[in-house]
N, C-alpha and C positions, 0 to 999 in steps of 0.2 A: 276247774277244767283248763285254767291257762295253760297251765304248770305240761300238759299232756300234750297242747298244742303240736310240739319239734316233733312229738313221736307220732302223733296221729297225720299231720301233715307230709312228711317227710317220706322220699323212698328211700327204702333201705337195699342195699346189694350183697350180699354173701357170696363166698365160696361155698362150693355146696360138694368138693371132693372130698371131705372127712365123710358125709354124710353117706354119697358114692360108694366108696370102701364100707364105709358099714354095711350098708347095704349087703354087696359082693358078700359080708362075711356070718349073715346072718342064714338059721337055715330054713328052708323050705316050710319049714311046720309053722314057723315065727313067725313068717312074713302076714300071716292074715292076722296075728294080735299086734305086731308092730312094724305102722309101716312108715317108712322116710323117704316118700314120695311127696314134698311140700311145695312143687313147680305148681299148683291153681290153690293155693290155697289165701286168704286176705284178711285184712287185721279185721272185718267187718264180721268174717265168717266166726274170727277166732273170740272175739267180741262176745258176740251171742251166745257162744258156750260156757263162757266160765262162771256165771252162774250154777252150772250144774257141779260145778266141782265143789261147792260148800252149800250146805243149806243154808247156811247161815244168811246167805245172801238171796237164797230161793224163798220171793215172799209168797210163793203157790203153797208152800211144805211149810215154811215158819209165817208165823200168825201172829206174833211177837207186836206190839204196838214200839214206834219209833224211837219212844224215851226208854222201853225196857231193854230195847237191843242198845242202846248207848249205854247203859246200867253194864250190863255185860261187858261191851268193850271197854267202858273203864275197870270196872274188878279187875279183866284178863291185864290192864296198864299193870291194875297196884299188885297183884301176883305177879308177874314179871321182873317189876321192881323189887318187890318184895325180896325174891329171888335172887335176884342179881347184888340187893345190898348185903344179904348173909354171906353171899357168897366174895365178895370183898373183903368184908370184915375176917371172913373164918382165913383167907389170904394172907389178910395184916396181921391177925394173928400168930398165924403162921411164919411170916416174914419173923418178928419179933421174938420170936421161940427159940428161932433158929439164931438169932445174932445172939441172944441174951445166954446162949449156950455157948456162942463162939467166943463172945469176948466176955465174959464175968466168970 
């Protein structure tokens, strides 16, 4: 929780005229499913929600014991990786294809 310290501590200041204009440009019907009115809102409030945006993280909904959701978040590492190494390889592959036509 160090690491979170600057950001939880710290005020932050924006411009908030992009938002303004969007606003202005959004229509009528919109404005009740999206709204960009963010002048009372706090990181305490924002905090408390995001839980609701993954269950993964909702332990009311997952029921999961603490080493089987580590289980998980490593697989989703080595599928990731997994992923990411074919897809280098099929790269270098490719690199190599391409030369070994151009200069041989």
């Amino acid at each position: 929780m160090s690491c979170l310290k600057f950001f939880m501590f710290t005020s932050f200041e924006y411009e908030r005229k992009n938002f303004e204009y969007l606003g202005t440009l959004i229509q009528p019907e919109d404005r009740k499913d999206l709204s960009l009115d963010f002048s009372d809102v706090t990181l305490s409030e924002k905090s408390l929600s995001v839980p609701e945006g993954s269950p993964f993280y909702d332990w009311k909904k997952d029921r999961k014991s603490q080493s089987e959701r580590q289980r998980i978040a490593q697989n989703r590492h080595r599928l990731i990786k997994a992923i990411q190494w074919m897809f280098l390889m099929t790269f270098c592959l490719l690199i190599y294809w391409v030369f070994s036509r151009i200069f041989l």
